[in-house]
N, C-alpha and C positions, 0 to 999 in steps of 0.2 A: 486438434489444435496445432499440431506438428505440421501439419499440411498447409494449414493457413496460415504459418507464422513462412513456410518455403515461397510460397504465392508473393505474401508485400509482407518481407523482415523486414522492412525499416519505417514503413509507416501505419500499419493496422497495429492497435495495442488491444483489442479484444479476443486472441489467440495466448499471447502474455497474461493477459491476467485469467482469463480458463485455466492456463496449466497452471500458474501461481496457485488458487483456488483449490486444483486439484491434490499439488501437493501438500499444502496446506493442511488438507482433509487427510490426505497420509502419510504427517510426520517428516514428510520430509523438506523441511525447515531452511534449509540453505539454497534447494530451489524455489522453494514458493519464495523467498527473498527475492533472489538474483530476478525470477519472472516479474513479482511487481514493480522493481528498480527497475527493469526494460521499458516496462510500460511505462512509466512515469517519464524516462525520459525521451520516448518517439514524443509524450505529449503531454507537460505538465501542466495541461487543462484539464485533462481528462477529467473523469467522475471521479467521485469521494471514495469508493468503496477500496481501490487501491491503494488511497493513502493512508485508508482506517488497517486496513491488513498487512501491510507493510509496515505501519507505526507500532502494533501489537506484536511483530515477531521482532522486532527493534527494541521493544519494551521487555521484554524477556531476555534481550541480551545484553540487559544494560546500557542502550548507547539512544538514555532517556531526552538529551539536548534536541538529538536528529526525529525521534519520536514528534516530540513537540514540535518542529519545524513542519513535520509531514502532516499534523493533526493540524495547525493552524491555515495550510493550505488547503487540504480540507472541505475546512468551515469555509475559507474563499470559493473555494469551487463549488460548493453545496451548501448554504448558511440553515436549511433546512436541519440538515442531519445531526438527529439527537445523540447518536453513538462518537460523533468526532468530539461535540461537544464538552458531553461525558468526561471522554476519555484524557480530553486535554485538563477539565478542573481538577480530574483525579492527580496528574502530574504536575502539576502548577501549583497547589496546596498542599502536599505533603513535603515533607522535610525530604532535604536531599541525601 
């Protein structure tokens, strides 16, 4: 992923969200943030699953407004995806 984010840093986001993914998977919370936040911004068309991953480490740090911003684009970029879905009724019906 490191190699392929040196090749094209500013327009491939499928190197950004591998390592996000990665660290993700090991705890380390503030990279996997900053990598999906890259990604989303070379291309905030991208696929859902970025905005699902990055919503959930946003929803753990309290900063549940910008959650829902990301889940509801999301559902735009993907109206399929049951997990964005989810995850936005979850936040949008319970008390704040």
């Amino acid at each position: 992923f490191q190699r392929a984010m040196e090749l094209e840093p500013q327009s491939y986001t499928c190197p950004h969200e591998g390592l996000g993914l990665v660290y993700l998977r090991q705890g380390k919370i503030a990279r996997a943030r900053k990598s999906f936040e890259r990604a989303i911004a070379i291309n905030p068309d991208i696929e859902y699953k970025k905005f699902n991953e990055l919503a959930k480490i946003l929803i753990k740090q309290g900063e549940k407004g910008r959650a829902i911003k990301l889940l509801e684009r999301s559902v735009a970029n993907y109206p399929q995806d049951p997990e964005a879905r989810l995850l936005l009724k979850k936040l949008t019906t319970t008390p704040k």
